[in-house]
C-alpha positions in Angstrom: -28.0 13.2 -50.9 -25.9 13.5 -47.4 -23.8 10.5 -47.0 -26.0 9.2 -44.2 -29.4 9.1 -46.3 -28.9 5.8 -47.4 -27.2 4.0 -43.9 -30.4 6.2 -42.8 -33.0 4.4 -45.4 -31.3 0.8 -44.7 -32.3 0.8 -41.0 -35.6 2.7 -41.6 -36.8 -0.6 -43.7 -34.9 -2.8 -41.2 -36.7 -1.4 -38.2 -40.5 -0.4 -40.2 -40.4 -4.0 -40.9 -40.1 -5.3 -37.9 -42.5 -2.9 -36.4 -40.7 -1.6 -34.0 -40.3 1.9 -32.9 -37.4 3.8 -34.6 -34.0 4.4 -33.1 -33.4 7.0 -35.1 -34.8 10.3 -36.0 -35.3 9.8 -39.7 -36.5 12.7 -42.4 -40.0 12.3 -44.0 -37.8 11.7 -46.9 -36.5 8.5 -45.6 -39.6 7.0 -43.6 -41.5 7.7 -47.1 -39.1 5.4 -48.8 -38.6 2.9 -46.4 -42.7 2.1 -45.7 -43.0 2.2 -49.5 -40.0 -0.5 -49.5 -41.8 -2.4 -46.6 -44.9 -2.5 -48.0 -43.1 -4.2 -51.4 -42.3 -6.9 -49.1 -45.1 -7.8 -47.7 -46.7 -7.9 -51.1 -44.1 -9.9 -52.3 -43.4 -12.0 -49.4 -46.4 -12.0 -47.1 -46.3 -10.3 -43.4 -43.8 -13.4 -41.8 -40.6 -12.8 -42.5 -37.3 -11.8 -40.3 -35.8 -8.5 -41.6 -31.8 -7.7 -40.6 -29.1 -4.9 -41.3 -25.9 -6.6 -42.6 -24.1 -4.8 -39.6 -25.9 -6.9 -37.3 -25.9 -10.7 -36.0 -28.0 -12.5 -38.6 -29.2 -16.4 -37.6 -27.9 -18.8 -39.9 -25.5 -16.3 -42.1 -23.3 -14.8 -39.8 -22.9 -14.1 -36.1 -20.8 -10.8 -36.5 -23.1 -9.3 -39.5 -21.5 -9.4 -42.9 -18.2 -7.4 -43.5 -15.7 -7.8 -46.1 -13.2 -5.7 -48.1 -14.4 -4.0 -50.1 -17.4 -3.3 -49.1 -20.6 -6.0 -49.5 -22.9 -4.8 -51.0 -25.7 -6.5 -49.2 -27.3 -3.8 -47.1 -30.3 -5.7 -45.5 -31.3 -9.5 -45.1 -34.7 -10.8 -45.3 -35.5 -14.4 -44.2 -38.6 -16.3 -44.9 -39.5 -20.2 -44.2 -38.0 -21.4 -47.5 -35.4 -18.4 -48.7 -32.6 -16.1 -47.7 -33.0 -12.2 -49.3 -29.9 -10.4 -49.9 -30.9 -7.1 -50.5 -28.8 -4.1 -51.9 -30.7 -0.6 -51.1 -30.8 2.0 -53.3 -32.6 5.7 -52.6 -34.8 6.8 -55.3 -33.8 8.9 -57.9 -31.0 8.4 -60.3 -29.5 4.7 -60.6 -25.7 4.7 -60.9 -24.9 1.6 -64.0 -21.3 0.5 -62.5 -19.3 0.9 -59.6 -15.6 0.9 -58.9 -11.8 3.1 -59.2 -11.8 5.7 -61.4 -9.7 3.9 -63.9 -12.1 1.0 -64.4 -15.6 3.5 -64.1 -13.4 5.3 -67.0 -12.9 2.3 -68.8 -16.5 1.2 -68.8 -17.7 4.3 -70.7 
C-alpha cells in the first residue's frame, strides 16, 4: 500500500459522503472502498449527517481540526442530531493488532 492510500481513502469517504465532486484523483481501489464505507453509514446512520477530515475545522470539536503528538488516531468525524463519530480508517486487507516503538510492538508479542 503507498503511503498515501489511506490519507487517499480518508478524504474519499469525507468527500463521497458529502456528495460532492472529488478533489482528488483517486484509484478505483480507493473510490471502491470509500462508497462501500459510505454506504455503511447511511445504513447505520440514515442519509443526514455532517461528515469531516480530522485536518479540517470541525463545528463544535475544534476550530483548527484535531492534531496532537503523537498522532490521533481519529481520521474522520461524523455528526448526527444526537452523537459525535470518531472514526479511525483502516484499508482493507490485513488488520495490524497493536501499534507503537519497536520495543513495546516487541514486547507485546
Amino acid at each position: 500500500m503507498a503511503a498515501s492510500e489511506g490519507v487517499d481513502l480518508e478524504w474519499a469517504i469525507v468527500e463521497f459522503g458529502r456528495k460532492q465532486k472529488p478533489t482528488r484523483n483517486y484509484s478505483p481501489k480507493i473510490k471502491a472502498q470509500a462508497e462501500k464505507c459510505v454506504a455503511h453509514i447511511e445504513k447505520s446512520l440514515g442519509k443526514s449527517f455532517q461528515i469531516y477530515h480530522s485536518d479540517e475545522p470541525i463545528p463544535g470539536v475544534s476550530a483548527k481540526g484535531i492534531f496532537a503528538k503523537p498522532e490521533p488516531k481519529t481520521d474522520v468525524v461524523i455528526i448526527t442530531k444526537s452523537k459525535k463519530y470518531f472514526v479511525s480508517v483502516k484499508m482493507e486487507g490485513a488488520t495490524q493488532l497493536a501499534s507503537g516503538q519497536g520495543s513495546s510492538t516487541a514486547e507485546l508479542f
